[in-house]
C-alpha positions as CSV (number, residue, x, y, z in Angstrom):
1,X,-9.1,-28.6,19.7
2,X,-12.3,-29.4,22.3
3,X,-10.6,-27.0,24.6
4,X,-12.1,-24.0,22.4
5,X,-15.1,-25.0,22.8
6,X,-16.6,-24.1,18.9
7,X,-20.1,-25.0,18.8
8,X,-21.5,-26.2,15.6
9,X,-22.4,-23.1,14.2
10,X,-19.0,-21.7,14.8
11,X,-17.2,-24.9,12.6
12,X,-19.7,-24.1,10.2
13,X,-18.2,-20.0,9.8
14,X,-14.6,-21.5,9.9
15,X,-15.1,-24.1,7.8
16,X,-17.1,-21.5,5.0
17,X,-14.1,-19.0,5.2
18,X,-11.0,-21.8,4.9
19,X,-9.8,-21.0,8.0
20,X,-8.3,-24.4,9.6
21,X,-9.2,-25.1,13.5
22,X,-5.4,-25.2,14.0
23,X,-4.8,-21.7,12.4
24,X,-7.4,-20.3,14.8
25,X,-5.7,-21.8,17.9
26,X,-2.2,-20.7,16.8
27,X,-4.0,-16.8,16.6
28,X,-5.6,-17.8,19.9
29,X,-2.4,-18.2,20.9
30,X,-0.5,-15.4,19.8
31,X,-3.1,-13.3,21.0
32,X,-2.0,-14.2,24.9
33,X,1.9,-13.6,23.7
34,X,2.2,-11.0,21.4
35,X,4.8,-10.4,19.0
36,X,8.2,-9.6,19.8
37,X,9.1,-6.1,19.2
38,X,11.8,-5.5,16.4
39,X,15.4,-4.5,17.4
40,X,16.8,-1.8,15.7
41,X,20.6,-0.9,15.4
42,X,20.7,2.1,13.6
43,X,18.7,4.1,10.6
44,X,19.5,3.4,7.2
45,X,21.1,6.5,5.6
46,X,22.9,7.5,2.3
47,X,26.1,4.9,1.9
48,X,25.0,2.8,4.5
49,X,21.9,0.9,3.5
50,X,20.4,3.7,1.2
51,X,21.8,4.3,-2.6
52,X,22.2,7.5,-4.3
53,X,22.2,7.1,-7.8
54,X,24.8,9.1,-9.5
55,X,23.8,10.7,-13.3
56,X,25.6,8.2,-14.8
57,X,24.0,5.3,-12.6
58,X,20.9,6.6,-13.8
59,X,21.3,6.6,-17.3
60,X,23.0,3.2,-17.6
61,X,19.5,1.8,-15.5
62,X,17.3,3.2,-17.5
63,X,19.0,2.4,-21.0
64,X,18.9,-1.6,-18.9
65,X,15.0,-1.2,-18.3
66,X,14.2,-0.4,-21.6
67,X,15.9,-2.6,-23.2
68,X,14.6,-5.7,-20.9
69,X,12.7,-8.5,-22.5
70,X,11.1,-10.2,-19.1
71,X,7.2,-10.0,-18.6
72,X,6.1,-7.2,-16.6
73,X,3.4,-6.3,-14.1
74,X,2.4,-3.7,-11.6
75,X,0.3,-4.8,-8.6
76,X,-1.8,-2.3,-7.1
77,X,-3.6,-2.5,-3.4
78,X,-7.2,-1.0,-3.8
79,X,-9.3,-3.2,-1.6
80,X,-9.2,-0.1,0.8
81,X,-12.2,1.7,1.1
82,X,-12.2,5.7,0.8
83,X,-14.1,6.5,4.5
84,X,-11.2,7.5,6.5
85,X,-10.7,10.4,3.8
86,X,-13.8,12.2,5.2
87,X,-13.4,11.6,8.8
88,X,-14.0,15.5,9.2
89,X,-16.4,15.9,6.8
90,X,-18.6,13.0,8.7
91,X,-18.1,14.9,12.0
92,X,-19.4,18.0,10.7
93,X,-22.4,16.2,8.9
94,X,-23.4,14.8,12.0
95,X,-23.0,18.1,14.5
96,X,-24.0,21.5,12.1
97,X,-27.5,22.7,12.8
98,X,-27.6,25.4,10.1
99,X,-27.9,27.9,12.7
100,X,-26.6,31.2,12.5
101,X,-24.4,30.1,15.9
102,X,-23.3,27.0,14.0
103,X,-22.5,29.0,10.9
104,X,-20.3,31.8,12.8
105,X,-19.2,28.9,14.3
106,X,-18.2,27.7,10.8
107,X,-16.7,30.6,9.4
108,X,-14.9,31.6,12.2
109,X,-11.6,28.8,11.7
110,X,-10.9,29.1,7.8
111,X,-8.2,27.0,8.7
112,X,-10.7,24.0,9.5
113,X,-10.7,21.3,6.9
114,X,-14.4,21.3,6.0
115,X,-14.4,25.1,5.6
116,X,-11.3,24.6,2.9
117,X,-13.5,21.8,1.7
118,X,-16.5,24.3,1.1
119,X,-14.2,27.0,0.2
120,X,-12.7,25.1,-3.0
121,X,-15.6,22.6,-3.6
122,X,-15.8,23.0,-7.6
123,X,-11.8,22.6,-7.6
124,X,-12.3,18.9,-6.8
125,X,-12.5,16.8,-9.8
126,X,-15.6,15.3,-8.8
127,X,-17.8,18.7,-8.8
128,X,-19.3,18.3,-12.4
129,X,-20.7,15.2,-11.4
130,X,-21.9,16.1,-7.7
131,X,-23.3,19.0,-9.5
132,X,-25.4,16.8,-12.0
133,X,-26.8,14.9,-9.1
134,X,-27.5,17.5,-7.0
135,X,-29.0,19.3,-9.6
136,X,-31.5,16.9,-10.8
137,X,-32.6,15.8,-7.7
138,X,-33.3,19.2,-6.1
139,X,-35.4,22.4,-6.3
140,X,-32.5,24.4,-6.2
141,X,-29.0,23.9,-7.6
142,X,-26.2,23.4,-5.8
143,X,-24.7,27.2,-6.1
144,X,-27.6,28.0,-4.8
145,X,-27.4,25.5,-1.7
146,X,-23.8,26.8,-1.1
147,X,-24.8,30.5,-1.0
148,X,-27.8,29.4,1.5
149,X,-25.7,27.3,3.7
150,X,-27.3,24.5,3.3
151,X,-23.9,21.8,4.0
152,X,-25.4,19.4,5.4
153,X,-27.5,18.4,2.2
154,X,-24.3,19.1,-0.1
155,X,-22.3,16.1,2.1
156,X,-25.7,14.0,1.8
157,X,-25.0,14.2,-2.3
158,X,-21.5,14.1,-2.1
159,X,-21.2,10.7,1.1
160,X,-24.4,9.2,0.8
161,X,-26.1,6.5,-1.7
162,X,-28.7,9.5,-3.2
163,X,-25.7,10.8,-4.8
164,X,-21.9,9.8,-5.6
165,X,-22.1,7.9,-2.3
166,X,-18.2,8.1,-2.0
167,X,-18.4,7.0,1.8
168,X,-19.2,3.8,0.2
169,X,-16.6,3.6,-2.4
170,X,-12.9,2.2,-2.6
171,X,-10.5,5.2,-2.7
172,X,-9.1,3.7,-6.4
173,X,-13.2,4.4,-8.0
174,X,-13.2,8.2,-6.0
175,X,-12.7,11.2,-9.1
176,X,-8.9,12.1,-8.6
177,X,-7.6,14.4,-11.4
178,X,-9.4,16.6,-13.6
179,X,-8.5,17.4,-17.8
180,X,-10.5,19.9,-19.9
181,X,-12.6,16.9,-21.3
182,X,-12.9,14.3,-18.8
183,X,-12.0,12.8,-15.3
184,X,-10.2,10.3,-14.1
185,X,-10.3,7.7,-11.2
186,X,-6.7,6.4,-9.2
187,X,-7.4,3.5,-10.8
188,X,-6.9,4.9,-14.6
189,X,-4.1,7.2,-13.5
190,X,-1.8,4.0,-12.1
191,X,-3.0,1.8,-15.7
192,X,-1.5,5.5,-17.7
193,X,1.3,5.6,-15.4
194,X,2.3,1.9,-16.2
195,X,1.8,2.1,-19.3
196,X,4.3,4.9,-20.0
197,X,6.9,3.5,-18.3
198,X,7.1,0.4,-19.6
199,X,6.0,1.7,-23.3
200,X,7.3,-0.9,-26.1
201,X,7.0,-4.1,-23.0
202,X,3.7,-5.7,-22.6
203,X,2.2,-5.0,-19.0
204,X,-0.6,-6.2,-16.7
205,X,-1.9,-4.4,-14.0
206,X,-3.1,-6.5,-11.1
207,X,-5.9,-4.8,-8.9
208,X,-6.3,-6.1,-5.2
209,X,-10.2,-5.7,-4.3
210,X,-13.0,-5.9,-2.7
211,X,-15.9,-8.7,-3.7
212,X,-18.1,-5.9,-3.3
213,X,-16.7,-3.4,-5.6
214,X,-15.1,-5.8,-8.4
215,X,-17.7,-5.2,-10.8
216,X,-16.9,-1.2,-10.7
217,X,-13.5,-1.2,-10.5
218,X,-14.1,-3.8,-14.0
219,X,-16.6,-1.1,-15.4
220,X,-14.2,1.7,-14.5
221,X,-11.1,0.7,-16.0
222,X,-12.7,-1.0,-18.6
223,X,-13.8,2.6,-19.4
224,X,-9.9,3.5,-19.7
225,X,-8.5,0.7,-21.3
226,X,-11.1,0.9,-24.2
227,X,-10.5,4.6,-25.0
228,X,-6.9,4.9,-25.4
229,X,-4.9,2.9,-28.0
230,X,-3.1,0.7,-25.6
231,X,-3.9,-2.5,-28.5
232,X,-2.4,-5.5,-26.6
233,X,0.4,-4.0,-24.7
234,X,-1.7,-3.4,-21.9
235,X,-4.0,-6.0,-19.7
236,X,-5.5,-5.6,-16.6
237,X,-6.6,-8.7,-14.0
238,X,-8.2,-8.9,-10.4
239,X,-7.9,-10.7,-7.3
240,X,-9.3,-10.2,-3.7
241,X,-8.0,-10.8,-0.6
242,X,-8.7,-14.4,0.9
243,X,-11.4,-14.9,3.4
244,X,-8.7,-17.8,4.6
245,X,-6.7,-14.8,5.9
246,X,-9.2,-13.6,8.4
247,X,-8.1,-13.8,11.9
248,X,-10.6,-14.4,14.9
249,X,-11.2,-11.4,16.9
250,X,-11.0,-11.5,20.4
251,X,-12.1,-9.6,23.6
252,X,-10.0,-8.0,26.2
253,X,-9.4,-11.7,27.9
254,X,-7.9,-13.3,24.9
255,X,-11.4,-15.2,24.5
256,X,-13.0,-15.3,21.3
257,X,-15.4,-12.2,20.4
258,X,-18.7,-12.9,19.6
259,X,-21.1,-10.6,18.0
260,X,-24.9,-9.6,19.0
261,X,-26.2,-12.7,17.7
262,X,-23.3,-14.8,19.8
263,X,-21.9,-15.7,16.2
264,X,-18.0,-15.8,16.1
265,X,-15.9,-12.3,14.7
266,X,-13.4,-12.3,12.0
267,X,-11.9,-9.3,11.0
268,X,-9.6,-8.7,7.5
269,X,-5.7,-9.7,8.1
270,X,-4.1,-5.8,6.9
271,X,-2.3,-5.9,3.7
272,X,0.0,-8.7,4.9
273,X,-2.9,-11.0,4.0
274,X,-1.5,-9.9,0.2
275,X,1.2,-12.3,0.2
276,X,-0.8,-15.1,-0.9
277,X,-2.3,-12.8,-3.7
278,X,1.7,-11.7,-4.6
279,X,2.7,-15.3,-4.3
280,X,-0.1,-16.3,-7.5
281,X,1.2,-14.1,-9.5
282,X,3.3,-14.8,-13.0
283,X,5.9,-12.1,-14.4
284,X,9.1,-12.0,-14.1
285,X,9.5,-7.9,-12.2
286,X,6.1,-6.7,-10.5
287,X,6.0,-2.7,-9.4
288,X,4.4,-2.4,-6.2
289,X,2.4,1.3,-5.7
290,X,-0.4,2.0,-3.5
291,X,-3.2,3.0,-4.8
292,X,-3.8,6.8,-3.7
293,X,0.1,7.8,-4.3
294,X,-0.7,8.7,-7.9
295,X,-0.2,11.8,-9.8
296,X,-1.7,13.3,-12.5
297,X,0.4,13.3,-16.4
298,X,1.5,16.9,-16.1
299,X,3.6,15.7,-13.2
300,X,3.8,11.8,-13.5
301,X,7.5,12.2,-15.4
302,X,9.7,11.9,-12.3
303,X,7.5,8.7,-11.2
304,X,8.1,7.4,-14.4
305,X,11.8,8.2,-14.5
306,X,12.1,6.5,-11.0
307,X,10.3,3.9,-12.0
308,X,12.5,2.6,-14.8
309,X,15.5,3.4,-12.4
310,X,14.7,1.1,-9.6
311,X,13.3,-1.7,-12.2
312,X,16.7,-1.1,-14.0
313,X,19.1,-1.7,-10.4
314,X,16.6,-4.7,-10.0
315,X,17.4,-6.1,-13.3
316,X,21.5,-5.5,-12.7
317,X,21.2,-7.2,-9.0
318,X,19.5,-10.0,-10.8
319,X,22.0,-10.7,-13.0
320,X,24.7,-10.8,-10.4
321,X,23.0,-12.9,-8.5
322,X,21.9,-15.4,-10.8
323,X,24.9,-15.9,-12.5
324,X,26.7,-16.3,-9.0
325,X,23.9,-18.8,-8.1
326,X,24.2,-20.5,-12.2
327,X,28.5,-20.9,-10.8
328,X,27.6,-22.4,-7.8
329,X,25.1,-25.2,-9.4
330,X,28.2,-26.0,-11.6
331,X,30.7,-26.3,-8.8
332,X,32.8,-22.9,-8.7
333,X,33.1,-21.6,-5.1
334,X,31.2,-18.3,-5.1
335,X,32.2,-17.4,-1.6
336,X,34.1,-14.4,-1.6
337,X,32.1,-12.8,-4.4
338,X,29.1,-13.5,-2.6
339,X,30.3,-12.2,0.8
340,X,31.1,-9.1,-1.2
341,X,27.4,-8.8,-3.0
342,X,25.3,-9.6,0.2
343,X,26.0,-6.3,2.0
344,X,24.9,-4.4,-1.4
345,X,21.8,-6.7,-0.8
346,X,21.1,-5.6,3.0
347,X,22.6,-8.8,4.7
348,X,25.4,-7.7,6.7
349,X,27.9,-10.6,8.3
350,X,30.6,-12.9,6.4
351,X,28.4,-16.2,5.7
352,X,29.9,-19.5,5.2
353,X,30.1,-21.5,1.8
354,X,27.4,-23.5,3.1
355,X,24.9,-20.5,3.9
356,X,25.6,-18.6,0.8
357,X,23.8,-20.3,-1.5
358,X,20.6,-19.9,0.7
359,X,21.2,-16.4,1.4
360,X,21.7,-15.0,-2.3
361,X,18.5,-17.8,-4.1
362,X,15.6,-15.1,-2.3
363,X,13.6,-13.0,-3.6
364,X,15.0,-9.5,-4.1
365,X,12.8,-6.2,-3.9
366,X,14.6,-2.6,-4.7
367,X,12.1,0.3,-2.8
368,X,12.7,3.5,-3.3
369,X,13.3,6.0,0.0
370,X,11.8,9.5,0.0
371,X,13.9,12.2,2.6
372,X,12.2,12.5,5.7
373,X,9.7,15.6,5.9
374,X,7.8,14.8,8.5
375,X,5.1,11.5,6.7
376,X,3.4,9.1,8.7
377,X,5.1,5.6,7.6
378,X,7.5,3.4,8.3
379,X,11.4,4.2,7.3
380,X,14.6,2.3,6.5
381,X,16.4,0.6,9.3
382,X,19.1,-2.1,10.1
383,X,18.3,-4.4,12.5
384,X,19.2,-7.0,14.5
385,X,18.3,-10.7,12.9
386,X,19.1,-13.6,14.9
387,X,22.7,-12.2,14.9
388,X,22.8,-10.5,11.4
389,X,22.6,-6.9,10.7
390,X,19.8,-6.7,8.2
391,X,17.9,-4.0,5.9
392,X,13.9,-4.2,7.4
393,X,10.6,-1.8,6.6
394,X,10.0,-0.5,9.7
395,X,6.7,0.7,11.3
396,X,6.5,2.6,14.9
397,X,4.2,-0.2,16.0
398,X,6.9,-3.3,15.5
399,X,9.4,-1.4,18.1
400,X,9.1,-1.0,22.1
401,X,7.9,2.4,22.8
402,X,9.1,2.3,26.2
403,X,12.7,1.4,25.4
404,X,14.2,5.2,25.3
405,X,17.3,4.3,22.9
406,X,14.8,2.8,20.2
407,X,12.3,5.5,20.4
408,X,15.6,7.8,19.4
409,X,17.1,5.3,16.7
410,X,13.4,5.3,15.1
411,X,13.0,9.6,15.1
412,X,16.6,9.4,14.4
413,X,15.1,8.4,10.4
414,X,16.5,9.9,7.3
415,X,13.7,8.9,5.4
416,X,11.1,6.9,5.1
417,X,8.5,4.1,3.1
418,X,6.2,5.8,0.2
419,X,5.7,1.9,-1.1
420,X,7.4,2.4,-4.1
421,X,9.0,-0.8,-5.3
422,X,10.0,-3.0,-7.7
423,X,10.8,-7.1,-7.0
424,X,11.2,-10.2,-8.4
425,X,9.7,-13.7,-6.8
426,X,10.9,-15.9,-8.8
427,X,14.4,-18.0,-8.7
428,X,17.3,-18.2,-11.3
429,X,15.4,-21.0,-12.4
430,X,12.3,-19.5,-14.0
431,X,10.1,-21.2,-10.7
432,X,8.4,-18.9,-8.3
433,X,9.8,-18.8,-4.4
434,X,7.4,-19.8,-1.8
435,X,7.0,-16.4,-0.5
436,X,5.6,-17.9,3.0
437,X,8.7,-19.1,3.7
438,X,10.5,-15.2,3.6
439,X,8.2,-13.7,6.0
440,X,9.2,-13.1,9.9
441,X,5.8,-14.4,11.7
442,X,7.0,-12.1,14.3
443,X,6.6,-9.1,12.8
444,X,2.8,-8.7,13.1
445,X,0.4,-6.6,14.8
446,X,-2.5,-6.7,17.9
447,X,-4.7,-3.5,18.1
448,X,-7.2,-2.4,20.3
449,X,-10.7,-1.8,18.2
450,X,-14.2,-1.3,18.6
451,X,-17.8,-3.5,17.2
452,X,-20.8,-1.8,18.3
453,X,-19.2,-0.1,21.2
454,X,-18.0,-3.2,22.5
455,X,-13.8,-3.3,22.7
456,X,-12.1,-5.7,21.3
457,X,-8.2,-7.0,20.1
458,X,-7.7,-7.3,16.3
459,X,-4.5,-8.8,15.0
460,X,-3.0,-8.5,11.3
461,X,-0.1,-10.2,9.7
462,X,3.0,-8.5,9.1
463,X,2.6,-6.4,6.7
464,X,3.4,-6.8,2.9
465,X,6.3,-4.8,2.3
466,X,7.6,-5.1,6.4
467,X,7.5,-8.6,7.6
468,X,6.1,-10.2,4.6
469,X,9.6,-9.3,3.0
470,X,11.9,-9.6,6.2
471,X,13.5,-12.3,5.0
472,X,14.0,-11.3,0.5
473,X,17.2,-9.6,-0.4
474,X,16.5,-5.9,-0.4
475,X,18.4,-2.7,-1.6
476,X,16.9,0.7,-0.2
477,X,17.5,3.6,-2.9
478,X,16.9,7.2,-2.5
479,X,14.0,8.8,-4.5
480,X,12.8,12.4,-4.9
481,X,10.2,13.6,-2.7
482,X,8.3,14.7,-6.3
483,X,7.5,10.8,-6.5
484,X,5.6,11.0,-3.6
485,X,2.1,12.1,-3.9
486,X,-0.8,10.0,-1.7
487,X,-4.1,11.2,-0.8
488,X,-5.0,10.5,2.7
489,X,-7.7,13.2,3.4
490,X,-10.3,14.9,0.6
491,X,-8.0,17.8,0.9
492,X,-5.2,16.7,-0.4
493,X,-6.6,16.4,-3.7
494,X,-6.4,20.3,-3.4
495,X,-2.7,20.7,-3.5
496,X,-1.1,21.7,-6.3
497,X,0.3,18.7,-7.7
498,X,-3.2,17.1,-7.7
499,X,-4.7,19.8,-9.4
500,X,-5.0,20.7,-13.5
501,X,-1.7,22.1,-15.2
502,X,-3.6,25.3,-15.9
503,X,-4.9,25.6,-12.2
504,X,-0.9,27.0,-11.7
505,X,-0.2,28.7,-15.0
């Protein structure tokens, strides 16, 4: 390891975050290679890789959910922070003068997104509050700042630490939804959402975080918890994602990047990193949801619905496959009814007695598939696997974008990834997989970046639900596009679906 040449005071910044000298070397390393692109074959589609569940499919899976007796949990990403929802609104903080050229300027596009912003600020759930501040810090009100132009001071209360500060805030503590007597945070909305769908089981709902904003989102959902009569059924825990995932940032040379005070750079590993927080985890199905795909309860029923369908397809598959693997512990050849289960299980390829047992004791996530309409995100393909045909997660970024015939496989998609998913880690022994041992190490990603104007290559892991899973058994099944709801920009807290019943009555 002398050939990296870490002084002291680097081994000291490894050593703090965990981070072994070998692990750095191996980054070093992959840094100079990059990652092999993924090979697609063909998209997944309806009867070939994607389920569509018939009416009586779905009432048989739901009648299996609620009747299930395992421990349940629903693990929600929320470490993100909200700053890439204002991108626009930053930009126009930053550039408007408040002169009467800047404000024709202004008015001129009312298809611009900080005009729609300004247009329908007190529909945002938030406005009561940014109103209080603003209010009680200022001459004038904050009508009366509207009516005199005066945006730049309205985005200082609404972004900045004199007032909600919500550049500063994860996206899961931001005022989604509003009722007729309160307002509620992402955060709340995914605790309701469990809840009602797994009413008369006991749940937990497992936050990922930031250190920085842990005692918040605790305050917050304490908040929640406290005022509605959840009793016991309902508990709520944290975890944050591992320094020991950082990975060394380098320049454009493959060399280690050092910042302004020559001190080594780590930057955070992408939601891949989450494995480790999955892996820790004991129940015996999880729900996995991103944070900001959450609806309010006048529309949360198809979610819910969907939610018990894919837990209930997870719960059948289980039971197939354990009691196939429960035959094989006792001696019964399972071959030919496990050659004719993998396929269902997105493992395509006859597999010899010997394999089979390996092949069917993974674990198994069901994800739900929204139609294509035209959302960023990765999609449903098979792919090529060391020789098998297998169902993969598939983002733009893992393929080559100069190979013509995968570019057209990839905008050949049916549908795509909203991160809706249900799995189970654990084995048909009660005892919980090693979850490193299912991801494809080839399936991260290198990215060009930026630190104080100074370019630089960031790498991240493959990602939880892509190659962190490349390797568990996997069923793709079609969902409606009603279940599919994230806020990406301010804005879309605007549409309809995001907005109070009575808003559309």
């Amino acid at each position: 390891m002398n050939n990296l040449a870490f002084t002291e005071k680097d081994e000291k910044i490894i050593a703090e975050k965990g981070i072994s000298l070998a692990s750095i070397s191996q980054s070093l390393e992959r840094f100079k290679k990059g990652f092999k692109p993924i090979s697609l074959i063909r998209p997944a589609a309806i009867d070939d890789g994607i389920k569509r569940l018939t009416i009586e499919e779905q009432n048989d899976l739901e009648s299996l959910f609620d009747s299930y007796q395992g421990t349940i949990m629903k693990f929600v990403p929320a470490s993100g922070a909200a700053s890439r929802m204002f991108k626009a609104l930053q930009a126009f903080r930053n550039s408007y003068s408040g002169s009467i050229d800047d404000y024709n300027e202004f008015i001129s596009n009312q298809e611009d997104p900080v005009f729609i912003f300004f247009k329908n600020l007190d529909s945002f759930a938030f406005y009561p509050e940014l109103k209080k501040v603003f209010d009680e810090k200022n001459a004038i009100s904050l009508e009366e700042a509207h009516l005199s132009r005066d945006y730049v001071k309205i985005l200082d209360f609404f972004l900045g630490p004199d007032g909600l500060n919500y550049a500063q805030l994860p996206k899961g503590l931001l005022k989604f939804h509003s009722y007729s007597d309160l307002m509620r945070t992402p955060a709340e909305e995914q605790i309701l959402e469990g809840w009602s769908h797994c009413s008369g089981n006991e749940l937990e709902v497992h936050f990922t975080v930031s250190p920085d904003h842990l005692m918040d989102f605790k305050k917050n959902v304490k908040e929640v918890v406290s005022s509605l009569e959840f009793g016991d059924s309902v508990k709520v825990s944290y975890s944050t994602q591992k320094k020991s995932t950082d990975i060394i940032a380098v320049d454009p040379s493959d060399e280690p990047f050092r910042d302004e005070s020559g001190a080594l750079l780590f930057r955070p590993a992408g939601h891949g990193a989450l494995l480790e927080n999955l892996s820790e985890l004991d129940a015996d199905l999880i729900f996995i949801k991103n944070i900001d795909n959450i609806l309010p309860d006048h529309k949360k029923s198809p979610s819910i619905k969907w939610k018990k369908l894919l837990a209930g397809l997870l719960i059948e598959y289980q039971n197939k496959v354990f009691n196939l693997l429960e035959q094989a512990e006792n001696g019964t050849d399972i071959t030919d009814e496990a050659n004719e289960l993998l396929p269902q299980l997105g493992v395509l390829g006859r597999m010899s007695e010997d394999e089979i047992f390996d092949f069917l004791n993974r674990p198994i996530r069901i994800c739900g598939m929204v139609k294509n309409e035209g959302e960023p995100g990765g999609g449903p393909f098979w792919t090529d696997s060391d020789g098998s045909q297998t169902l993969q997660i598939v983002e733009s970024a893992q393929i080559d974008q100069s190979n013509p015939s995968q570019l057209e496989i990839l905008n050949s998609s049916t549908h795509f990834n909203p991160v809706d998913l249900v799995c189970s880690i654990k084995s048909f022994k009660g005892e919980t997989f090693d979850l490193e041992k299912y991801r494809d190490s080839e399936q991260g990603f290198i990215s060009t970046k930026s630190y104080q104007g100074k370019e630089l290559k960031a790498m991240e892991l493959p990602g939880l639900w892509n190659g962190s899973m490349a390797n568990w058994n996997t069923v793709f099944v079609e969902v409606p596009i009603e279940t599919f709801s994230p806020v990406k920009t301010i804005n879309d807290l605007l549409k309809k679906e995001h907005q109070p019943s009575e808003a559309h009555e």
